[in-house]
N, C-alpha and C positions, 0 to 999 in steps of 0.2 A: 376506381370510380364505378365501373361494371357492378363489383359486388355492393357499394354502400346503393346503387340504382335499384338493384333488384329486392335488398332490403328493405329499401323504403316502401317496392310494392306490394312484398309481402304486409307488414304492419299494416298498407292504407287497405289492403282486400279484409284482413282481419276484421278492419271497423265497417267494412260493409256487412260482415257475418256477425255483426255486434246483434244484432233483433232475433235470429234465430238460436245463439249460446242463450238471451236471456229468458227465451220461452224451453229451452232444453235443459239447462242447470237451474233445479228448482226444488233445491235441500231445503232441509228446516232451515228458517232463518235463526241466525247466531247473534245479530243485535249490534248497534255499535251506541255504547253506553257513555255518558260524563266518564271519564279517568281515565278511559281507554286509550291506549298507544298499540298505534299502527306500524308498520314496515310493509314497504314497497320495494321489491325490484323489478324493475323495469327494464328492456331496450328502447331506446328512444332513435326516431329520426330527427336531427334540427334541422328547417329546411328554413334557411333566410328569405323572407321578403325584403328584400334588398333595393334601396333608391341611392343612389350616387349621384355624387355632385360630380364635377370636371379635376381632375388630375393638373393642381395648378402650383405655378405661373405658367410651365412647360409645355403641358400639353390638354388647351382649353375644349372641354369639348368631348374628351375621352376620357368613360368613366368606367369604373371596376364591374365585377361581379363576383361572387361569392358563393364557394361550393355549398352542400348540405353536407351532410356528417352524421356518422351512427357512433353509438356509444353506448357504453349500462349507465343506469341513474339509479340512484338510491335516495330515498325519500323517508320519511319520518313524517307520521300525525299526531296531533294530543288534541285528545278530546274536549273541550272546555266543557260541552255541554253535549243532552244526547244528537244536538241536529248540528253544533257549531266547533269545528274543528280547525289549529292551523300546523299546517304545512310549511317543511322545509325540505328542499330536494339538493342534493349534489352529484355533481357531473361535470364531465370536462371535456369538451371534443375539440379535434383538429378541423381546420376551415383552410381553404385556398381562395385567394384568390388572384385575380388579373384583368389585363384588359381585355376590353369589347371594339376596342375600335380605333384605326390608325395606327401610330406608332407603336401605343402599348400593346396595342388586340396585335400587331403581328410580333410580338417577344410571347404573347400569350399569359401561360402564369407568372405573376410577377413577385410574390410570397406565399406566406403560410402564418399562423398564429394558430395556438392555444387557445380555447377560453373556458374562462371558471364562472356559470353565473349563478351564483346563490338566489337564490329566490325562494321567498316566505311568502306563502300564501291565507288569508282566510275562506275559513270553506262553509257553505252551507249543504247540511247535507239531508234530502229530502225526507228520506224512509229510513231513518236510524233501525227502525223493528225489521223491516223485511229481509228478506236473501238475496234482492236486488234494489242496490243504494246508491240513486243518482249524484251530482253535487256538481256546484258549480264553485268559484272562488273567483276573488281578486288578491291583487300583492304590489308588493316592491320587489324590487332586483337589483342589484350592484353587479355589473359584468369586470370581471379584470381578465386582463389581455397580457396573455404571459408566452415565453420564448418564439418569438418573430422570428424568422428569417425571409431574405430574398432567396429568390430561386438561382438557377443555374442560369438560369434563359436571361434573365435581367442581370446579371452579374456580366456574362461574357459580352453584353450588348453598350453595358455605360462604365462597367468595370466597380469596384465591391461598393455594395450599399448596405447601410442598416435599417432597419425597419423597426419600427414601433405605431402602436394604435393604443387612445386614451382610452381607461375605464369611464364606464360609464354606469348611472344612478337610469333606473327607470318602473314603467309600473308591469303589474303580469293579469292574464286572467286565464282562464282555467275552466275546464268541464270536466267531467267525467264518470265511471260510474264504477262498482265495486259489486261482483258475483260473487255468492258466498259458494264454496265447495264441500267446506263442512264446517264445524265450531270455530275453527283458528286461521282454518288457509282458505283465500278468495283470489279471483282472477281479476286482474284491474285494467281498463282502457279508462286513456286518460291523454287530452289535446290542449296546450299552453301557446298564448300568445304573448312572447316576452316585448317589449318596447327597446332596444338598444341602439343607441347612437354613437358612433367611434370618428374620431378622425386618424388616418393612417399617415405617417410621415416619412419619408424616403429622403436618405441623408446620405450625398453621393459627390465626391468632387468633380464630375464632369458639370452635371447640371443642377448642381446643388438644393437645395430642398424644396421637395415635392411634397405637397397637402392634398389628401383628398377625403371629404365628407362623407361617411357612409351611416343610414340608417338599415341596418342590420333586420332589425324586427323579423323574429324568425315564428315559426312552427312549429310545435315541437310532440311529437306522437309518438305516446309511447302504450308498449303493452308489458303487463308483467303479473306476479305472483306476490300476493300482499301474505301479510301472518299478523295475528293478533296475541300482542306478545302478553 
């Protein structure tokens, strides 16, 4: 947790230093033309905006929270047009969570999940000609919620449980901007707001099935190295 913290503060000082790289890297511009195909690699932080509902029939009242999470993301653009491009990113990161209060907040972490969230963006993008090329986008997103488990801490407390959380459909939006370095390779900051809503399910024979509602809606910041292939 220590290092995914101090990752995250690295990336968000970067985007404070975002206005001095763009008046200090200021190559010929290289252009992003109709036909053009992009690649991005990126580190990302996902940092949940996380709302919970109550942890129910069992326990009304106490709701979850939801670590952030680092990861590399790879991404792909096609250009339709010189200013209109869409975007598809993949990436997968591990999330915890647990409770915040009473019964659960004192077992603490109470699982783990995977998640894959595809997301296709369209982009519009300002200054296709210069060597600094802002862009903004919107999208869809399809999250799916792959290998669950309960923790140690909730196991030895109610005894085994399974875990699972529903995929989920939703929309994305998108900022960012692209520094050229020279003809092929550029430096890319780049902040997505995904939509995601999961319900989590805890399937247990002491106190038998547990629901709880979570809107996820994370943040997601990334910095990397594009090439124009």
């Amino acid at each position: 947790m220590a290092i995914r913290t101090e990752l995250k503060g690295i990336i968000m000082r970067a985007f404070s230093f975002l206005p001095l790289l763009a008046i200090a890297v200021v190559p010929a511009p290289a252009f992003a033309e109709a036909g053009d195909v992009l690649l991005r690699v990126r580190a990302v932080v996902v940092s949940p905006n996380e709302d919970s509902g109550s942890i129910l029939p069992t326990f009304p009242g106490e709701e979850v929270d939801v670590s952030d999470s680092f990861a590399p993301e790879v991404d792909i653009t096609y250009m339709a047009t010189n200013h209109i491009g869409f975007e598809l990113i993949a990436a997968t990161t591990q999330h915890d969570f647990g409770g915040t209060s009473g019964t659960t907040g004192g077992i603490g972490q109470l699982g783990s999940t995977w998640v894959l969230p595809p997301t296709l963006t369209a982009q519009y993008h300002f200054a296709p000609e210069g060597a600094i090329r802002p862009y903004v986008g919107a999208g869809i997103n399809y999250t799916i919620f792959h290998s669950e488990d309960a923790t140690n801490a909730l196991e030895n407390a109610i005894g085994q449980t399974s875990v699972s959380l529903s995929d989920s459909w939703g929309w994305a939006l998108q900022a960012g901007v692209d520094i050229d370095l020279n003809d092929d390779i550029f430096l890319n900051f780049d902040v997505k707001y995904i939509d995601i809503d999961s319900t989590a399910t805890l399937r247990n024979a002491t106190i038998g099935t547990q629901q709880v509602d979570i809107d996820l809606d994370p943040f997601v910041f990334g910095i990397g190295i594009g090439f124009r292939l």
